[in-house]
N, C-alpha and C positions, 0 to 999 in steps of 0.2 A: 363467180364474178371476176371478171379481167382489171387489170390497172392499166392505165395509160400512164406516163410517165414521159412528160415533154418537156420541151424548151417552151419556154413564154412566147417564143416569136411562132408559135402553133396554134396558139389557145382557139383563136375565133374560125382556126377552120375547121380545127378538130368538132369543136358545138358549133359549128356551121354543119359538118359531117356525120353527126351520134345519132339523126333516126337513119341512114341511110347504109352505116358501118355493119350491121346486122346484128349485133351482141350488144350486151350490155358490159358498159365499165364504169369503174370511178376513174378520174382522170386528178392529177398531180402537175402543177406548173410551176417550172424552174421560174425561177429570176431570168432575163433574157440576155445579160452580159457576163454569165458567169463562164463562159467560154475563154475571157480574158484573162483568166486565172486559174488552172487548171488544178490548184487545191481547193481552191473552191467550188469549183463543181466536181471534183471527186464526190468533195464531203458532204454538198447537198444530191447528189446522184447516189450514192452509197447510201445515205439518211433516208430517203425515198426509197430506195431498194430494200432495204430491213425492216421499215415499216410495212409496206406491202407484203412483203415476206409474213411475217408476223401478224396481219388481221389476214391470212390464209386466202389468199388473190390467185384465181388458178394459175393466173399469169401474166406476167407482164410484161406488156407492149412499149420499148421507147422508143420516143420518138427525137432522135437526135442522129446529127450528120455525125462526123467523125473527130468531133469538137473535142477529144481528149485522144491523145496518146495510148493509152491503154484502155479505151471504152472496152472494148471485149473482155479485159482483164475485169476489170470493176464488175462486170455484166456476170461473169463467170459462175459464181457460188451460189447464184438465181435461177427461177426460173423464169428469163426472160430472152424478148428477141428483139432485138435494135432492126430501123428500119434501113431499107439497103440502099444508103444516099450519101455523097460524100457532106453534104452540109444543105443547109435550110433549103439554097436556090434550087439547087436539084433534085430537090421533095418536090418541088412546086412544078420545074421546068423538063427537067430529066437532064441527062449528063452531055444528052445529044442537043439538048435544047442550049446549055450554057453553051458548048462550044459554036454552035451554029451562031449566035450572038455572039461570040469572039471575035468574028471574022470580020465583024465591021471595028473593032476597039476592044479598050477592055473598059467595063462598066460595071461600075456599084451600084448590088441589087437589094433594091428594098420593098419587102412585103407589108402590108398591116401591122403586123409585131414588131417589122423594123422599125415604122415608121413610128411607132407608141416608142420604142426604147432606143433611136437612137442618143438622145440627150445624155441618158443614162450610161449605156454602153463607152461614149466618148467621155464622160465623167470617170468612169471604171479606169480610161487609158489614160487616163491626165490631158486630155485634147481640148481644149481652145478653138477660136476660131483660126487663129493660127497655123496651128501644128495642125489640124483636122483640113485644110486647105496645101499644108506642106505632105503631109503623109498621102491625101489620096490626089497629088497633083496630074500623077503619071494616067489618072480614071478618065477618059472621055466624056466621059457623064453619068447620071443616075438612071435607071428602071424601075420602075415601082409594078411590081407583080400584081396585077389586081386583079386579086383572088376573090375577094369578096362583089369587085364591080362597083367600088363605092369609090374611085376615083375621082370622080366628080366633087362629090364630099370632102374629099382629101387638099383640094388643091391649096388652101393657104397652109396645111402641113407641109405638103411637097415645096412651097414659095421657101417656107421657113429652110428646109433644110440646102434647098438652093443658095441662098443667100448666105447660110454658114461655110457649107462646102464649097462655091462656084460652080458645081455640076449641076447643067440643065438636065431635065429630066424628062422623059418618055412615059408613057404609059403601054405596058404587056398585058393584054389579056390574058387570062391563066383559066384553065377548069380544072379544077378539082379533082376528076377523075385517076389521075395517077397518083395523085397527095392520098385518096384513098385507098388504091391495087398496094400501095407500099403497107399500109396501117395492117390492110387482110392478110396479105401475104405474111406481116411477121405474126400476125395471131396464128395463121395456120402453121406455120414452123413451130408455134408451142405446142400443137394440136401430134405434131410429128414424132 
């Protein structure tokens, strides 16, 4: 049996993805602001790692951008394979797809996960409506990744985070097929 080992801003694609990923895992979800503090996701990334370790997981999969300074380091003394993306947006989009959307601005991108933990995440940084309006002044506007296709559903969340932030917001269709080639590809590099 495999582990998964994700960011929380993962969860609903990942079991949106589990009969379609081919193998079977248990899956393990971080808190999704723990990026804001890099001892703390050492210490819950390392706490997951040794546990898996330890109920004997042939391997494990994580699924995180490059949200810490020394992910590889932490990853090391495992047997596991981080997926190949600089951060959440470019699981979803690809690194050609963020910068291709540069070219009109620059824009805060928010998926499902986002949308569940931005409160959170800005609570983690000490953000207000304030400072959460001063920090991402320089952002043209928001993207909401809709991965799931449940943007429709979403929209007085999206109103909500409009009105905290000022950034209007767009709607990206996303498939899923690359959020998936990333998940295979590091199980196949355990396989290696």
């Amino acid at each position: 049996m495999y582990a998964i080992i994700a960011c929380g801003i993962f969860e609903k694609e990942i079991e949106a993805l589990r009969s379609e990923l081919g193998f079977p895992f248990t899956a393990r979800y971080l808190g999704a602001g723990l990026h804001v503090d890099y001892d703390d996701l050492k210490g819950a990334l390392a706490g997951q790692l040794e546990e898996c370790h330890r109920n004997g997981n042939e391997g494990m999969i994580v699924v995180y951008g490059q949200c810490h300074p020394q992910i590889e380091e932490i990853l090391r003394p495992y047997h596991a394979s981080l997926i190949e993306c600089q951060n959440c947006v470019d699981a979803f989009i690809t690194r050609k797809g963020v910068e291709t959307k540069a070219r009109e601005g620059l824009f805060f991108f928010l998926s499902p996960g986002w949308l569940d933990a931005w409160k959170e995440v800005f609570r983690r940084l000490n953000w207000g409506r304030e400072e959460a309006r001063m920090h991402m002044g320089s952002f043209r506007g928001s993207v909401y990744l809709d991965t799931l296709k449940d943007s429709q559903e979403r929209e007085e969340e999206l109103l909500e985070f409009f009105d905290f932030t000022l950034l209007p917001f767009e709607i990206m269709p996303v498939d899923l097929g690359y959020f998936k080639s990333l998940i295979v590809k590091a199980k196949e590099r355990l396989e290696d």
